[in-house]
ROSE-938529 format. One record per residue (C-alpha): residue number from 1; x, y, z. Coordinates in nm, 4 decimals. Each point is the difference from the previous one (the first is absolute). Layout:
! ROSE-938529
<r><num>NUM</num><xx>X</xx><yy>Y</yy><zz>Z</zz></r>
...
This chain:
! ROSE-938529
<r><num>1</num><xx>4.1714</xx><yy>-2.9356</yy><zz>-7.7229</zz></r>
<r><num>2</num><xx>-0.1247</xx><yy>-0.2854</yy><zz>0.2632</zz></r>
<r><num>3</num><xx>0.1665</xx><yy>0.1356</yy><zz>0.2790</zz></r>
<r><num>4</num><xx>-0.0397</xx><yy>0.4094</yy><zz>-0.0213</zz></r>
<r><num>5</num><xx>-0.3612</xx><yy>0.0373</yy><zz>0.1333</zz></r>
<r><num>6</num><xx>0.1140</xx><yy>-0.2028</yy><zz>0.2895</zz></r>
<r><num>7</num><xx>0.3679</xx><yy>0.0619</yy><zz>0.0804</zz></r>
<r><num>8</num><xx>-0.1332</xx><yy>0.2805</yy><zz>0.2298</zz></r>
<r><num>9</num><xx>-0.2043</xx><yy>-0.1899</yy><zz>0.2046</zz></r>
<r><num>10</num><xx>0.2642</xx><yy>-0.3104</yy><zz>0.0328</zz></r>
<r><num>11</num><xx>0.2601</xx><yy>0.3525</yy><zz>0.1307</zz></r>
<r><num>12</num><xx>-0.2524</xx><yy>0.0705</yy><zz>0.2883</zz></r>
<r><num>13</num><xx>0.0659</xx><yy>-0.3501</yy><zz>0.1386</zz></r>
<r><num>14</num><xx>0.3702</xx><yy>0.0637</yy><zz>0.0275</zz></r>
<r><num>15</num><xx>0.0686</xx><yy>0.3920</yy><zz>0.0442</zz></r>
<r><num>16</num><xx>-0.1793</xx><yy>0.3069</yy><zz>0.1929</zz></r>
<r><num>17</num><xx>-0.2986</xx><yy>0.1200</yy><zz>-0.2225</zz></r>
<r><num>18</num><xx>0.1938</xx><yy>0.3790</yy><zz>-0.0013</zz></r>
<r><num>19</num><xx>0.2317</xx><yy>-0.1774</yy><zz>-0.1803</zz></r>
<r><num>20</num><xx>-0.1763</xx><yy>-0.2474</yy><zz>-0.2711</zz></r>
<r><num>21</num><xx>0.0312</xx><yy>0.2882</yy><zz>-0.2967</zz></r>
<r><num>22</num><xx>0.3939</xx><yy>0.0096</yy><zz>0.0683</zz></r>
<r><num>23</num><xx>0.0536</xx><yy>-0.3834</yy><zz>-0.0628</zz></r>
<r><num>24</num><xx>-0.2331</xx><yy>-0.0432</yy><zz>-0.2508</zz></r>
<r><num>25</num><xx>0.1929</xx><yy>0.2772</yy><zz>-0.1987</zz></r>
<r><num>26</num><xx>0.3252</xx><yy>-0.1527</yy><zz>0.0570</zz></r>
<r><num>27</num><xx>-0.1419</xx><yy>-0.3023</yy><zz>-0.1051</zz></r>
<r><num>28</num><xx>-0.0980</xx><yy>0.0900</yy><zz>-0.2928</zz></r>
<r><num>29</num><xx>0.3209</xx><yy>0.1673</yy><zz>-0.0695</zz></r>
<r><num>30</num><xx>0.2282</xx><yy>-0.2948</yy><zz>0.1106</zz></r>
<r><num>31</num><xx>-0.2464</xx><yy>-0.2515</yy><zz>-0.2723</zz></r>
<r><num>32</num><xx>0.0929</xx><yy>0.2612</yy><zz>-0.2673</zz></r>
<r><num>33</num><xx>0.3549</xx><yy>0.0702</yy><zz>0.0609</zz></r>
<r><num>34</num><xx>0.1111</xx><yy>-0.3440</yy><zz>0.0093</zz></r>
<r><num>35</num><xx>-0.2096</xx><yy>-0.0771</yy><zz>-0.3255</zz></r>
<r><num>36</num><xx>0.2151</xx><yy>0.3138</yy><zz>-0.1278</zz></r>
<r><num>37</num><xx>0.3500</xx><yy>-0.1471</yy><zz>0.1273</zz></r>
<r><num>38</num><xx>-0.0522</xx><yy>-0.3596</yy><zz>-0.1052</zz></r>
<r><num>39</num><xx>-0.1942</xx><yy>0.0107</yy><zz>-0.3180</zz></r>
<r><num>40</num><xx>0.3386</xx><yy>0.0221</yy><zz>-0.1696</zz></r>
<r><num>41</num><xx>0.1674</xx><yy>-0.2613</yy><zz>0.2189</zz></r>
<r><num>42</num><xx>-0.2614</xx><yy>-0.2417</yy><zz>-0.0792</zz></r>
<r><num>43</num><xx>0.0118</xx><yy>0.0475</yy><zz>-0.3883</zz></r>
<r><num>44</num><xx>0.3833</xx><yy>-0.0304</yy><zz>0.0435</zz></r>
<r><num>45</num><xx>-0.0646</xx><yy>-0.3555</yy><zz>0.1468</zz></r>
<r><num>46</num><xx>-0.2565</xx><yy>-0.1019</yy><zz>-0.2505</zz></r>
<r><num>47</num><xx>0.2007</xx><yy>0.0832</yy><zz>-0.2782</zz></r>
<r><num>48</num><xx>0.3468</xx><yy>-0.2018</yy><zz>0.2134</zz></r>
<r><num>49</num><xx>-0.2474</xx><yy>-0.2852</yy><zz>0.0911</zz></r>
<r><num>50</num><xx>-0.3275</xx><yy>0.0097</yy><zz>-0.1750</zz></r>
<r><num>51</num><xx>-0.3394</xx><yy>0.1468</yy><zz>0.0345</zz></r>
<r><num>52</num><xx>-0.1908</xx><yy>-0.2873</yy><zz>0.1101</zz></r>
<r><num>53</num><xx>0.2086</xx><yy>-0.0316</yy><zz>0.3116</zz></r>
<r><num>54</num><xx>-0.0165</xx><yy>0.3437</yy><zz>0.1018</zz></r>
<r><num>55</num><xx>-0.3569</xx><yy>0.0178</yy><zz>-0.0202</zz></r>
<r><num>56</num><xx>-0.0729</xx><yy>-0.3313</yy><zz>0.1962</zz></r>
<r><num>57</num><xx>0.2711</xx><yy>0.0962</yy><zz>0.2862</zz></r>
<r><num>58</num><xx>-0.1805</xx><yy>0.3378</yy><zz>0.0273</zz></r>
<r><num>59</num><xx>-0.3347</xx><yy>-0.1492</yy><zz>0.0267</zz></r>
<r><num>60</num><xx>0.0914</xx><yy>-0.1971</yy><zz>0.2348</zz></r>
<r><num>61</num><xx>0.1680</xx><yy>0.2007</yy><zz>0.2355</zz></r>
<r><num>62</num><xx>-0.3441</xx><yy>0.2560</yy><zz>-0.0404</zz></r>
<r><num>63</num><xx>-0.2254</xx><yy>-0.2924</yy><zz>0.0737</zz></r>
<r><num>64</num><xx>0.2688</xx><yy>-0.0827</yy><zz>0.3321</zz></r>
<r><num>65</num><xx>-0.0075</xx><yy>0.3956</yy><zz>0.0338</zz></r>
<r><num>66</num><xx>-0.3404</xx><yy>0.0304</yy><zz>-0.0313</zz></r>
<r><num>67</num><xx>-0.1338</xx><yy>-0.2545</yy><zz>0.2915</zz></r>
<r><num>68</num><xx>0.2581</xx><yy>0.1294</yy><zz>0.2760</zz></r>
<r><num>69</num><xx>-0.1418</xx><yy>0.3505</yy><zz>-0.0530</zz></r>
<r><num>70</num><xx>-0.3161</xx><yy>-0.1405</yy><zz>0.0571</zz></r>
<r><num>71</num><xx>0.0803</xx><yy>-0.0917</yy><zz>0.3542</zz></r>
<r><num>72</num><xx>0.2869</xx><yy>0.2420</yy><zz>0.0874</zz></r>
<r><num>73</num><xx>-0.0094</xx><yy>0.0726</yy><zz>0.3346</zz></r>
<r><num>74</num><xx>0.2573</xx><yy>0.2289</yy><zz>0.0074</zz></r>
<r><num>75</num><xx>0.0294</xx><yy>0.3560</yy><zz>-0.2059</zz></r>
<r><num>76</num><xx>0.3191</xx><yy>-0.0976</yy><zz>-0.0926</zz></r>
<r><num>77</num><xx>-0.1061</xx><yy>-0.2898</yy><zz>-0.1969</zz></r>
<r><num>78</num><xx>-0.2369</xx><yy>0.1633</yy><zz>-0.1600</zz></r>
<r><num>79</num><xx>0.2490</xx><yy>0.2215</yy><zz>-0.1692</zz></r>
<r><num>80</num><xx>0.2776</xx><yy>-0.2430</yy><zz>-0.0758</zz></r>
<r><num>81</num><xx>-0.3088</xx><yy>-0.1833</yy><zz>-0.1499</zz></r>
<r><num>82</num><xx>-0.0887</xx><yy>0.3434</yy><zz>-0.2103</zz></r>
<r><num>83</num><xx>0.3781</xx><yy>-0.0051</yy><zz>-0.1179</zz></r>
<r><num>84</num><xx>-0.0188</xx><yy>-0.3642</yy><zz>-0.1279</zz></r>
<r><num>85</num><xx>-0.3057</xx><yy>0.1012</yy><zz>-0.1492</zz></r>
<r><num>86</num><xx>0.1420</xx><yy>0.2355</yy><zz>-0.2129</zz></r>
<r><num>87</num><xx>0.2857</xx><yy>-0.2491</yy><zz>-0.1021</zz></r>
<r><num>88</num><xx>-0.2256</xx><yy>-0.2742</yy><zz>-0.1060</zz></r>
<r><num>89</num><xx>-0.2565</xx><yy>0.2459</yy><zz>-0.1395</zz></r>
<r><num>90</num><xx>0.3035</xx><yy>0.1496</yy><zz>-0.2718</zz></r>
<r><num>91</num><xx>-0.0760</xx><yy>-0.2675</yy><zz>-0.2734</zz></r>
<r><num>92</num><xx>-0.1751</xx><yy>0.2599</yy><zz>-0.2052</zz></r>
<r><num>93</num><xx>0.3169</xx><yy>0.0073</yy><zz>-0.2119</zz></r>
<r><num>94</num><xx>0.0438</xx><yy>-0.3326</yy><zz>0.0092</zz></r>
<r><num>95</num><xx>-0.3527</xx><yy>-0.0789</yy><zz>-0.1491</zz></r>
<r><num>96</num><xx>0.0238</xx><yy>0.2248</yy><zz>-0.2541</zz></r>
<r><num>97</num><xx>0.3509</xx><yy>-0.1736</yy><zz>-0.0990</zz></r>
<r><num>98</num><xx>-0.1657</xx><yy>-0.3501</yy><zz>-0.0282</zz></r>
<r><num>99</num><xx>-0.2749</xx><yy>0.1635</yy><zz>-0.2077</zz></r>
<r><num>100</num><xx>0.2693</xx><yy>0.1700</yy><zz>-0.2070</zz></r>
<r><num>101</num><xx>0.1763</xx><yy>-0.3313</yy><zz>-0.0372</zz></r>
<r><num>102</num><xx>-0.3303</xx><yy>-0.2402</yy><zz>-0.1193</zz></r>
<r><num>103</num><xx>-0.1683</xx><yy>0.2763</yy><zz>-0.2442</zz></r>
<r><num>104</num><xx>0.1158</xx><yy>0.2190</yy><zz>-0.2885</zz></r>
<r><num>105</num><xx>-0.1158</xx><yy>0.3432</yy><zz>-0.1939</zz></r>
<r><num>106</num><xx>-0.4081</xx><yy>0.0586</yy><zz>0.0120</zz></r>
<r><num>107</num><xx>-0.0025</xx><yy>-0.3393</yy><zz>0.2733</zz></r>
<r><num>108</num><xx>0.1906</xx><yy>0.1797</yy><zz>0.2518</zz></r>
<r><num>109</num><xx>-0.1853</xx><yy>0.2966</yy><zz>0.0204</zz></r>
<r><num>110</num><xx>-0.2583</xx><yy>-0.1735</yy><zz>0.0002</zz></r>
<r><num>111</num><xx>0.0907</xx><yy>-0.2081</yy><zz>0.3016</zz></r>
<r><num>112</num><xx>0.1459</xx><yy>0.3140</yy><zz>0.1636</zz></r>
<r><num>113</num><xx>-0.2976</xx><yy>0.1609</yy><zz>-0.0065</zz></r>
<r><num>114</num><xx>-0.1873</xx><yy>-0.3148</yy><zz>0.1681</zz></r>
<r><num>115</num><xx>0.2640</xx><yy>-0.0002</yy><zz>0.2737</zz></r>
<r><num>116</num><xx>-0.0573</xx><yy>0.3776</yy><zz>0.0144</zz></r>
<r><num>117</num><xx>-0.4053</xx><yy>-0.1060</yy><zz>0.0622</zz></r>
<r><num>118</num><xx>0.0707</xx><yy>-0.2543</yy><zz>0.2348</zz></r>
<r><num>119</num><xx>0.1629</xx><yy>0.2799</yy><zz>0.2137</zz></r>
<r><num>120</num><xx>-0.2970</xx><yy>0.1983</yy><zz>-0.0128</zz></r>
<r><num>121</num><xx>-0.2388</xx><yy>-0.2791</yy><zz>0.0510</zz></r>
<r><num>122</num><xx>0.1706</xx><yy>-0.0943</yy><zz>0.2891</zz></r>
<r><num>123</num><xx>0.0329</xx><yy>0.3746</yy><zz>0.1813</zz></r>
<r><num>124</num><xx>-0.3727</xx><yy>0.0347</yy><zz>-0.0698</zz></r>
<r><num>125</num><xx>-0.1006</xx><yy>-0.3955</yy><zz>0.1593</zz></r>
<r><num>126</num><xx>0.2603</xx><yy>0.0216</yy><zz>0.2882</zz></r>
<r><num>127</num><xx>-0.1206</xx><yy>0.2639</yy><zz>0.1844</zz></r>
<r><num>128</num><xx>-0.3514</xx><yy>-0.1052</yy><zz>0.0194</zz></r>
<r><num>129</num><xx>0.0933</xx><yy>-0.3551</yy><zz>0.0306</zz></r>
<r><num>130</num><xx>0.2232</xx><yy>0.1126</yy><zz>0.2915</zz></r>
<r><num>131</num><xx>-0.2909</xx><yy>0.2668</yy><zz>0.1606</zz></r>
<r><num>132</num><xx>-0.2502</xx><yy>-0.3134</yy><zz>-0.0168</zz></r>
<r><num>133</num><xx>0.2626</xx><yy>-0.2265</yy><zz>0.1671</zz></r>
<r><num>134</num><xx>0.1284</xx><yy>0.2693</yy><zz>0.2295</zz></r>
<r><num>135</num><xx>-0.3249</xx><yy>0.0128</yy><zz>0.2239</zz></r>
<r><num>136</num><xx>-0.0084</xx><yy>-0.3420</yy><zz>0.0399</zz></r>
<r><num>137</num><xx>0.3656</xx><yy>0.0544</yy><zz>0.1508</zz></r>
<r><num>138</num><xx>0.2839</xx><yy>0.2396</yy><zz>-0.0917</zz></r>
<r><num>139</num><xx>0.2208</xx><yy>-0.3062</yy><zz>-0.0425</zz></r>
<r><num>140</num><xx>-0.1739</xx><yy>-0.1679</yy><zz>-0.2255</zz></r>
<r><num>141</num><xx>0.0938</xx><yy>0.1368</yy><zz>-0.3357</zz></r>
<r><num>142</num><xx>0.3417</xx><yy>-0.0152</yy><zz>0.0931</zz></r>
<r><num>143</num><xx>-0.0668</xx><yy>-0.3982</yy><zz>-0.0011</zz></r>
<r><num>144</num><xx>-0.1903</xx><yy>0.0524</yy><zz>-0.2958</zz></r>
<r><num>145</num><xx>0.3067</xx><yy>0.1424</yy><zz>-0.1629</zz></r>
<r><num>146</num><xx>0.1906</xx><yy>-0.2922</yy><zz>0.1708</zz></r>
<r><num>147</num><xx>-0.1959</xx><yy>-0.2200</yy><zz>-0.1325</zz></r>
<r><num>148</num><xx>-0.0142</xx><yy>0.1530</yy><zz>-0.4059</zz></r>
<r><num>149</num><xx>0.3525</xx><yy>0.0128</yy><zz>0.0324</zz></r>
<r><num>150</num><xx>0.0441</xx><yy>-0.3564</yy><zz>0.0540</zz></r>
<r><num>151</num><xx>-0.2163</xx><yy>-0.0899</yy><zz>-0.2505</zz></r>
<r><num>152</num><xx>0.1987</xx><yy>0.1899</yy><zz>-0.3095</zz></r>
<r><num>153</num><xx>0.3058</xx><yy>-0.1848</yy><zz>0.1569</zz></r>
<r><num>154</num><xx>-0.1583</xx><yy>-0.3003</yy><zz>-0.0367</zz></r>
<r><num>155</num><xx>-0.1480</xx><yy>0.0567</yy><zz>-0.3407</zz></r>
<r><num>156</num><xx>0.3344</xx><yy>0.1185</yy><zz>-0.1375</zz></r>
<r><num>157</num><xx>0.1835</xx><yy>-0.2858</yy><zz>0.1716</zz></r>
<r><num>158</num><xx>-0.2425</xx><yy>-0.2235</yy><zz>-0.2612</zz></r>
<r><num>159</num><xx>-0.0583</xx><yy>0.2005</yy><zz>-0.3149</zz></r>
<r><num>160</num><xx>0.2218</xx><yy>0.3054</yy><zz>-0.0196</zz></r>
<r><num>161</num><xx>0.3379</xx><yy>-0.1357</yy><zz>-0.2347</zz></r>
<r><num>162</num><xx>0.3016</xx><yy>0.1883</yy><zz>-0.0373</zz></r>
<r><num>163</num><xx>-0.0261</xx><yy>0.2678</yy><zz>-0.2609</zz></r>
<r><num>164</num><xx>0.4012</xx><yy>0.1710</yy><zz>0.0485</zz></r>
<r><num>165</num><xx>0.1621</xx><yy>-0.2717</yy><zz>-0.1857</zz></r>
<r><num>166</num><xx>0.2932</xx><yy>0.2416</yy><zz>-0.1803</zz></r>
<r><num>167</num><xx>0.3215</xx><yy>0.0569</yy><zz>0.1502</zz></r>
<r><num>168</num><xx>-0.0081</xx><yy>0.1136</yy><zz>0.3638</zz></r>
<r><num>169</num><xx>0.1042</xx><yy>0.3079</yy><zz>0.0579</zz></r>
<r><num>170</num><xx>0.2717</xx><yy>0.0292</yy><zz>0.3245</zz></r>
<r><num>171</num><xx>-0.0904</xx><yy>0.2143</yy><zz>0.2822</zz></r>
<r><num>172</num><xx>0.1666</xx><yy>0.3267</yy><zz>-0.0077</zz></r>
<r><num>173</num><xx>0.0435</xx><yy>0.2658</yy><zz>0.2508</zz></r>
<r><num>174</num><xx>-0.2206</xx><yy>0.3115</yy><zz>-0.2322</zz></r>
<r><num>175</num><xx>-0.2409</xx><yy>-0.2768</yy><zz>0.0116</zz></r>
<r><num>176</num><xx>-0.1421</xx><yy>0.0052</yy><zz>0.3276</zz></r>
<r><num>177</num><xx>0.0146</xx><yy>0.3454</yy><zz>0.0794</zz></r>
<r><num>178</num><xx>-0.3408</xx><yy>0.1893</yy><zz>-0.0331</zz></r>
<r><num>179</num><xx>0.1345</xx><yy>0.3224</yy><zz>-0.0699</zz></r>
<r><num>180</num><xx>0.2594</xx><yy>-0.0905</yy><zz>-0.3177</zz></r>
<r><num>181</num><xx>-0.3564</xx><yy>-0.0202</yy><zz>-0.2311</zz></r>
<r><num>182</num><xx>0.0170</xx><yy>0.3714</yy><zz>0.0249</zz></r>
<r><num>183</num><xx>0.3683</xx><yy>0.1166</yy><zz>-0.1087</zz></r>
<r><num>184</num><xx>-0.1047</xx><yy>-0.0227</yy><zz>-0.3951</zz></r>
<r><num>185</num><xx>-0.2103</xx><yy>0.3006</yy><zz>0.1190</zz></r>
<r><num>186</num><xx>0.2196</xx><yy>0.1963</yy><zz>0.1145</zz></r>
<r><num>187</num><xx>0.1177</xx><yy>0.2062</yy><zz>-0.3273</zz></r>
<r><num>188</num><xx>-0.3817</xx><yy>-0.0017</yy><zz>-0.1300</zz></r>
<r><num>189</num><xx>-0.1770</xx><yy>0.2738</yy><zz>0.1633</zz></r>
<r><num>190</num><xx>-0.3136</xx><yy>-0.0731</yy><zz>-0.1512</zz></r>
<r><num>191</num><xx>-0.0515</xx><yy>-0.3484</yy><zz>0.1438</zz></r>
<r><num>192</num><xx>0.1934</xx><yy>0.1250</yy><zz>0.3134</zz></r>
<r><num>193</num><xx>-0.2858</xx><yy>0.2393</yy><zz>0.0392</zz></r>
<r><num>194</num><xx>-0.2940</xx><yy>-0.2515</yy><zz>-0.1132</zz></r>
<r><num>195</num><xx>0.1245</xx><yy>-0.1843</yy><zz>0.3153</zz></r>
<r><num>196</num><xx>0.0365</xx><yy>0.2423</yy><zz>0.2334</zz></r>
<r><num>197</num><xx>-0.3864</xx><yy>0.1050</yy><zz>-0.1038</zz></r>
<r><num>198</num><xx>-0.1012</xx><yy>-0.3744</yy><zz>0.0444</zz></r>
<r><num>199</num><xx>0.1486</xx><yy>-0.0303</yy><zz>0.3356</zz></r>
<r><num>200</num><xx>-0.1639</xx><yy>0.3587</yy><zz>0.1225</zz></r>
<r><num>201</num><xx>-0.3238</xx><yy>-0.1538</yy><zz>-0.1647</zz></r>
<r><num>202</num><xx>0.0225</xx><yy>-0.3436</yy><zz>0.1844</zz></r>
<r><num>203</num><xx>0.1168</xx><yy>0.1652</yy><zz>0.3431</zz></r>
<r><num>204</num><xx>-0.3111</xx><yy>0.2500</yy><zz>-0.0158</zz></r>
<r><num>205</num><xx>-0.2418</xx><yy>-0.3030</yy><zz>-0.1213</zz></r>
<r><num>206</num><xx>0.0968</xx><yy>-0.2656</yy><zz>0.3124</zz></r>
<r><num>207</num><xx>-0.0040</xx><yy>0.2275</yy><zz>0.2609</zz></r>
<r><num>208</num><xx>-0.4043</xx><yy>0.0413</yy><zz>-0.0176</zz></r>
<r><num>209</num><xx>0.0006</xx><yy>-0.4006</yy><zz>-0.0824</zz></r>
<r><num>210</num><xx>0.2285</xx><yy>-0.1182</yy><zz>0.2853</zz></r>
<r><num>211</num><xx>-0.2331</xx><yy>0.1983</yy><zz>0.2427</zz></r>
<r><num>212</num><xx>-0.3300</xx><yy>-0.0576</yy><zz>-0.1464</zz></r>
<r><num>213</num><xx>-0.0850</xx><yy>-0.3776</yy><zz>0.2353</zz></r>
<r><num>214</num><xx>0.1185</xx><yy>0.2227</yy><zz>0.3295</zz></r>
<r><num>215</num><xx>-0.2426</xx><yy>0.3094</yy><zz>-0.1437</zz></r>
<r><num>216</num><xx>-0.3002</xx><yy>-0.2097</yy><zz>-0.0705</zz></r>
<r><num>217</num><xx>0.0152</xx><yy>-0.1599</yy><zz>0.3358</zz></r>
<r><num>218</num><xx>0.0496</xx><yy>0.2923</yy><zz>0.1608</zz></r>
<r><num>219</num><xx>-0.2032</xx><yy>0.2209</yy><zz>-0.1438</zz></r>
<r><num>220</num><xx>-0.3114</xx><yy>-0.1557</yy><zz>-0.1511</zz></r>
<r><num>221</num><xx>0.0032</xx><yy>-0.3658</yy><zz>0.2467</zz></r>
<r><num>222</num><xx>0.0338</xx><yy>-0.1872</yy><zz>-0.2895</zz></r>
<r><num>223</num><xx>0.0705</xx><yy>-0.3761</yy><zz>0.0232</zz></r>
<r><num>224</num><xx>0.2556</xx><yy>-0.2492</yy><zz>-0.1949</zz></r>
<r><num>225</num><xx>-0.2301</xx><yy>-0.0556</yy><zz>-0.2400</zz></r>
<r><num>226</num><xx>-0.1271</xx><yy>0.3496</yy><zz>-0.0930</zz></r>
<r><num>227</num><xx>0.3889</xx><yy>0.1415</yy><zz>-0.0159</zz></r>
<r><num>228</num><xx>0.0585</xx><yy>-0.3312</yy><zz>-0.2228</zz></r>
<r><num>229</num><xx>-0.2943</xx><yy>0.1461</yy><zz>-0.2326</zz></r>
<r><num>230</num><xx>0.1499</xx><yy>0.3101</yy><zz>-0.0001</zz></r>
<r><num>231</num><xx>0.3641</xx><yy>-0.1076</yy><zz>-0.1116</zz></r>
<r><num>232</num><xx>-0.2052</xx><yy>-0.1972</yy><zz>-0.2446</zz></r>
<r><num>233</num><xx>-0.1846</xx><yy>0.2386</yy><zz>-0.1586</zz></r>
<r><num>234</num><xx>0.3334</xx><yy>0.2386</yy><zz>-0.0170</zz></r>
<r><num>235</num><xx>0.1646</xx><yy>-0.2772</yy><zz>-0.1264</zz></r>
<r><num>236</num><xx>-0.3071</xx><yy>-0.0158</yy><zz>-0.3055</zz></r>
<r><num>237</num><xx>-0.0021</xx><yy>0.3867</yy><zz>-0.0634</zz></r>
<r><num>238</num><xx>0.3680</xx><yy>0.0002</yy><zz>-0.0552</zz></r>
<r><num>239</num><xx>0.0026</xx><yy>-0.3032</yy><zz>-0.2381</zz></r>
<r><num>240</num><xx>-0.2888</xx><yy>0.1673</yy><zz>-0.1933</zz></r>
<r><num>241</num><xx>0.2292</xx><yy>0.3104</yy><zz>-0.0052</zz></r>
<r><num>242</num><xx>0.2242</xx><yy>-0.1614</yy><zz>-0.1539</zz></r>
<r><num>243</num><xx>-0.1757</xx><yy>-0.1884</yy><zz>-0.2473</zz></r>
<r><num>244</num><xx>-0.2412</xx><yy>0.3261</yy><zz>-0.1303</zz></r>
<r><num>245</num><xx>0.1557</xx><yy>0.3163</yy><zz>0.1227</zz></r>
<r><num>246</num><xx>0.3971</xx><yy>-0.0234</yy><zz>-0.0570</zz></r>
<r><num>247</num><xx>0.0367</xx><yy>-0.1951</yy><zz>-0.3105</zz></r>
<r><num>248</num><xx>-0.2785</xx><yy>0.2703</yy><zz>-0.1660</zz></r>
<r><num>249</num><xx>0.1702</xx><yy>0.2720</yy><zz>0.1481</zz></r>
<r><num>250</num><xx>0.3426</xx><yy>-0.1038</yy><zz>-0.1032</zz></r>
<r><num>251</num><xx>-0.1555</xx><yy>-0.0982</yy><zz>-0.4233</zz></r>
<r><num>252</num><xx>-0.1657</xx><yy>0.3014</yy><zz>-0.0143</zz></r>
<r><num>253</num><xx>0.2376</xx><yy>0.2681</yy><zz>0.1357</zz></r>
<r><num>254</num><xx>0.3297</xx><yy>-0.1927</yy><zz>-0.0640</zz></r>
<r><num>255</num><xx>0.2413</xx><yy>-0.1801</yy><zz>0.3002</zz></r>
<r><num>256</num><xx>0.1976</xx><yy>0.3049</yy><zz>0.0554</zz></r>
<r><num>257</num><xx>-0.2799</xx><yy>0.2590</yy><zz>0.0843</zz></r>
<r><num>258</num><xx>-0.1961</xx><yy>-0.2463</yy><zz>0.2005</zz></r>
């Protein structure tokens, strides 16, 4: 969320501007493939070595990750620093396990849903945060990020305890591939299809928010800080969407039909 209304304007430094919607795609892409490929690899570890580890290695490597990006003077760092982006940044699963681990029944949901709002919180702040910072200089949320990083690390270093204390599972092989999740669909054509809709739903809804920073620039002049108001205030209408149009929806005319 910090970086998006600026990452753009750090690519102009370092490439031709014909060619600062190209990178900033792959960018993207790279961040979320290699949350996709090692999400399961890092839920494998927790559950060998524990979750507290997992989560303070990642946060520190993001918080290492985080400050070289902010003065990579090459392209090429900028994108191995994307990739270890989306390494560190694959502790969704691993949060969710520690929460699953600490709480029980009507807790759990209870926490899950705060996680959930934290998320939300945090994709509606970022992006203004990051458009405010981003006119002062396009490197500076990336230290920002650096520096929040560091911080969690430092506060889960102190106060963040253990919470897998059961038998540790080994690492296996099924594990750590990304793609083994989805065999138990294979015979179920229902949920095969429910996936196949969800991906065709996802692909369609990125495309127009991957190239939204690179349209407002281009075709309204609009600075860091009004695209970060923008991806705010999508941000808001789709958490409000959430909250009073789908769950309504979904009581009143039943899961299936909506």
């Amino acid at each position: 969320g910090l970086i998006m209304p600026v990452l753009p304007g750090l690519l102009r430094d370092l490439v031709h501007s014909n060619d600062v919607t190209a990178h900033y795609g792959i960018l993207l892409a790279l961040y979320a493939l290699m949350q996709f490929a090692c999400a399961p690899v890092l839920g494998a570890l927790s559950d060998r070595f524990g979750r507290r580890p997992v989560l303070l290695v990642s946060l520190a490597g993001a918080a290492v990750d985080y400050a070289i990006m902010a003065t990579a003077p090459f392209l090429w760092v900028l994108y191995i620093g994307r990739i270890v982006a989306g390494i560190t940044g694959a502790t969704g699963a691993v949060a969710g396990a520690y929460i699953a681990d600490i709480t029980d029944g009507d807790e759990r949901a209870r926490h899950f849903g705060f996680m959930s709002a934290c998320f939300g919180f945090g994709m509606v702040a970022g992006p203004v945060l990051g458009g405010l910072m981003g006119d002062f200089s396009p490197h500076a949320p990336f230290f920002a990020a650096a520096a929040l990083n560091g911080l969690n690390f430092l506060t889960g270093c102190f106060l963040l305890p253990e919470s897998h204390k059961g038998e540790r599972r080994p690492l296996r092989r099924e594990a750590l591939n990304p793609l083994a999740s989805f065999r138990w669909a294979r015979g179920m054509t229902v949920v095969a299809a429910l996936m196949a809709v969800f991906f065709i739903m996802q692909l369609v809804g990125q495309v127009p928010a991957a190239l939204w920073v690179i349209f407002g620039e281009d075709r309204f002049h609009w600075d860091a800080t009004t695209i970060g108001i923008s991806l705010a205030a999508f941000g808001i209408l789709h958490s409000l969407a959430q909250a009073m149009i789908t769950g309504p929806v979904a009581a009143r005319l039943g899961e299936r039909r909506a």
